[in-house]
N, C-alpha and C positions, 0 to 999 in steps of 0.2 A: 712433569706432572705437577699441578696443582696444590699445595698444601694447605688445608685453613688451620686455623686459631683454633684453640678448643674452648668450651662455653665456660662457664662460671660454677658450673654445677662439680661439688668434691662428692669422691667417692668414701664411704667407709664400711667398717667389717664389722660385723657383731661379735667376740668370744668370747661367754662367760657377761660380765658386766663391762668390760673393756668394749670401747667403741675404739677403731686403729682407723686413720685414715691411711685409702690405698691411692696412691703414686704409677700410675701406668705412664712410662715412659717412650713408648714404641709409634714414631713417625713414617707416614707413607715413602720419605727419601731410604729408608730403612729395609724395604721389601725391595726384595733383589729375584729377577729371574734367567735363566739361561735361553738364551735363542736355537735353531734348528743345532747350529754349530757347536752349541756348547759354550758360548762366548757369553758375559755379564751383557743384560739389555734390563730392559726397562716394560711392566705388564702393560703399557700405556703403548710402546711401539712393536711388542708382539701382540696384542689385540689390531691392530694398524693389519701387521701383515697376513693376520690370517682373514679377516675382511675380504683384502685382496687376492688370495689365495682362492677362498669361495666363490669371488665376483667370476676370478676367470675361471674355474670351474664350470660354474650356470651357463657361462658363455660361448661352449666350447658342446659339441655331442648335438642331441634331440634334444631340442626348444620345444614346449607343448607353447601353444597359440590363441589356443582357443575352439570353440566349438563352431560348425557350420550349418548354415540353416537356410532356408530360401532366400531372407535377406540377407543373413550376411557372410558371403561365398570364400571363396578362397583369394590371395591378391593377386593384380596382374601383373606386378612391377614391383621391382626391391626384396625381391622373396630371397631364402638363403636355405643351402639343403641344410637339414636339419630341422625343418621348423615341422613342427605337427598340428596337424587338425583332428578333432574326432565328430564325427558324423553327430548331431542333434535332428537332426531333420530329414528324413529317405529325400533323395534326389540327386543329380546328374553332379558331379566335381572332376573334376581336371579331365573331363570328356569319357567317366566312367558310370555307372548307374550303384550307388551306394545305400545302405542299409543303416538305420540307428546303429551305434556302436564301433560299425566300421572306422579303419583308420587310414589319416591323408595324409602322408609324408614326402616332404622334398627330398630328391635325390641329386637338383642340381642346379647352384644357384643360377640366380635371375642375371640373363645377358641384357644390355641394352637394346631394347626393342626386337628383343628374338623370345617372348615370352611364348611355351609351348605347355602342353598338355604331359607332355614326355618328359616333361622337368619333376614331373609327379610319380607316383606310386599308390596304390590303393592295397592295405592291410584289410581283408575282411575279417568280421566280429565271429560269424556263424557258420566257418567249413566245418564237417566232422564226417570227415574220410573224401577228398571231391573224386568223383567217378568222370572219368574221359570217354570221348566220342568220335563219332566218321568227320571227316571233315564236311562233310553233306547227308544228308536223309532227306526221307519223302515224306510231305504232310500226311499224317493220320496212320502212318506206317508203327508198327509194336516193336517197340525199343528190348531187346533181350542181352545178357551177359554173354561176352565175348572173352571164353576161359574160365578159371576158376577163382581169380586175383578177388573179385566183386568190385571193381575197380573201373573195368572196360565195359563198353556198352557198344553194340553194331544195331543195324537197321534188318527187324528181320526182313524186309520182303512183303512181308502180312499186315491187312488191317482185321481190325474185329471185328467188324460190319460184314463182309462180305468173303473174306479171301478163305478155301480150307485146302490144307496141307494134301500137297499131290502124293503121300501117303495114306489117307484115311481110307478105312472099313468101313462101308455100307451092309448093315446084313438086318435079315428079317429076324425079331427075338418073339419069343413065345415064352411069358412068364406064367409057371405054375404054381399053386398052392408050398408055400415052406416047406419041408420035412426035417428030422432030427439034422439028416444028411446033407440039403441042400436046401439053398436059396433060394426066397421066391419071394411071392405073396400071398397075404395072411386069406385065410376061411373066414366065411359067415362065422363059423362057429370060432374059430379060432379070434377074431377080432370081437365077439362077444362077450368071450369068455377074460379077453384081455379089460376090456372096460371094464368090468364087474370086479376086476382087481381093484382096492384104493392103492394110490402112491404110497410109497415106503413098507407098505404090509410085507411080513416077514413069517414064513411058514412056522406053521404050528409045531412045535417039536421040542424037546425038553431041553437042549439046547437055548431056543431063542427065548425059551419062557424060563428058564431062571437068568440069562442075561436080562429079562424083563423086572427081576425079582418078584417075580409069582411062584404059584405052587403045581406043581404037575397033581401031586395025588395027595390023599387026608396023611401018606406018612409022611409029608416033607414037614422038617421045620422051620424056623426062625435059621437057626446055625445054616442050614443049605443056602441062605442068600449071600452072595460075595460083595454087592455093593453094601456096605453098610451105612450109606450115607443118609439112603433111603428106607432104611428098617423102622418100622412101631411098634417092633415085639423085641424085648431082650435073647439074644445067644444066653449059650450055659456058660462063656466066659463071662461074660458083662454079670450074670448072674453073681457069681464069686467074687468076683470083683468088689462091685456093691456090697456085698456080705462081709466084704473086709474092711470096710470104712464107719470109722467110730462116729457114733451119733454126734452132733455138733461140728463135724470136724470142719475146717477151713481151706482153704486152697495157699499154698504156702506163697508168702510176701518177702521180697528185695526189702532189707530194712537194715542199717544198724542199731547194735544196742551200745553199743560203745563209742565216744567219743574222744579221741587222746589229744590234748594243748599242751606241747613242749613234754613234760615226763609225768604233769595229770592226765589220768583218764577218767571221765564221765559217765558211769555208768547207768541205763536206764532202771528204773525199779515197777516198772507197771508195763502192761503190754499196749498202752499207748503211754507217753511221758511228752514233758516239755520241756524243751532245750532251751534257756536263756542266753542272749548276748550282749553282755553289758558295754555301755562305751566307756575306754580310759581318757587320763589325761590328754589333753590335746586332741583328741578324736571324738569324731559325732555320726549317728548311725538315725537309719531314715529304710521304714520296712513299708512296702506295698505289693498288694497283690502277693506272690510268691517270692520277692525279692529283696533281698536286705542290700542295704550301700550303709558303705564304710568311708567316711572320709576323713582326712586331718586337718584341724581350726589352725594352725601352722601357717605364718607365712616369711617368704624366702628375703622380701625384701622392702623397703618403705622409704616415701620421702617427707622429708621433716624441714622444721625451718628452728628446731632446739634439739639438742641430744635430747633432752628432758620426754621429748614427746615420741620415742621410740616406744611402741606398740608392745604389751607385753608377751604377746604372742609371736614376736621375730623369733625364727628358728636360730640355734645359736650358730655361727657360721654364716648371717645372714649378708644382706647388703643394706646397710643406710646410707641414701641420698640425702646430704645438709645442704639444702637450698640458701644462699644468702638472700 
């Protein structure tokens, strides 16, 4: 490993009025590290091996490839299982019909001049549950479940144009007017009497009319309605209520009155007051909108080309850079 020089620039320490110059003695031949083994190496030849470590990692398992698209297909020569493609573009690959998203992976590398279709595999993007079939059906014939799995599918036999089940009931029906008791169809009167209904209308009953918050008769009052959201007359509680709240009164406020800094406490003396905050030595404050910053005029370190011109503001503890 490499070692340079160090610059010209000294380091020193601000404490108190003493400036101390600092002496860092610690070279790169100085940093020691242990390898797999536990053995003394060097950070310069275990970064080396794990490099290599990674390389053959990548190079080992499922290679992604790249994407396939009309132009640019899958290769016909030099392939290696492992390598993957993912569908960009629906169309035919390694002699399958594929889907965006679908996936084309090698399962066998490429022989000299025996490039096959069969060297491939197709991951599809979009099963979700695949349902199976006859080995043959009839065009236009009604595909139905075979079992209970929902998984299998047979050919019924039937198309929907034409074919009806060598069970069906043929019979003559005579539909009569509804009754309480049975089914039918509705009367002049009864189909008249239904239009002249509006939608949603809810029979009159004392019931739906205080859910309405209305009044059945002159003795209901205010108190009988349950929604009160909708009320413009006071209940006899709201009444008492009101009758207990002092003229003026206020809606009570999150506030303190007191403020305590280290073993002072600040207390307010009006029912609005104003808080000061002053800035100390070394600190400077900056109020907008809702917000106050506090910062410190302090700083940690400075470079100089005289002790003389050290800033009177180095934190003690600081760093002085003496440029020659």
């Amino acid at each position: 490993m490499a070692v340079t020089t160090g610059t010209a620039t000294k380091l020193y320490g601000k404490n108190g009025d003493l400036k101390e110059l600092l002496a860092p003695e610690t070279a790169a031949s100085q940093v020691l590290i242990n390898d797999a083994d536990g053995n003394n190496s060097t950070v310069e030849k275990e970064i080396e091996s794990l490099r290599k470590t990674i390389s053959e990692i990548l190079n080992e398992g499922v290679v992604f490839k790249g994407s396939l698209t009309s132009t640019s297909g899958l290769p016909t020569v030099s392939y290696q299982a492992g390598w993957q493609y993912v569908v960009q573009e629906a169309g035919t690959y390694a002699g399958a019909t594929c889907e965006v998203g679908d996936i084309v992976l090698c399962v066998k590398d490429y022989a000299s001049g025996s490039a096959s279709n069969a060297d491939w595999t197709v991951i599809q993007a979009n099963i979700v549950g695949a349902v199976t079939g006859p080995s043959t059906a009839v065009t236009a014939h009604v595909a139905v479940f075979d079992g209970t799995s929902g998984k299998i599918i047979r050919d019924s036999g039937f198309t929907i144009a034409k074919s009806v089940p060598a069970s069906a009931v043929f019979t003559d029906t005579t539909y009569s007017p509804a009754t309480d008791a049975a089914d039918g169809l509705l009367t002049a009167g009864l189909h008249k009497k239904l239009v002249g209904i509006e939608e949603g209308a809810d029979k009159t009953d004392s019931a739906n009319v205080s859910a309405a918050g209305a009044f059945m008769k002159a003795s209901d009052t205010a108190d009988n309605i349950k929604d009160g959201s909708t009320k413009v007359v006071m209940t006899s509680a709201e009444r008492t209520k009101l009758a207990g709240v002092a003229t003026g009164a206020e809606v009570n406020q999150s506030a303190f009155s007191k403020v305590k800094v280290g073993t002072a406490t600040l207390s307010a003396t009006a029912k609005t007051d104003t808080l000061e905050l002053a800035a100390g030595s070394g600190i400077t404050m900056a109020a907008s909108g809702k917000k106050v910053t506090v910062s410190e005029s302090y700083v940690d370190s400075c470079l100089v080309t005289s002790l003389d011109d050290v800033p009177a503001n180095l934190r003690d503890g600081g760093i002085i850079l003496l440029k020659n």
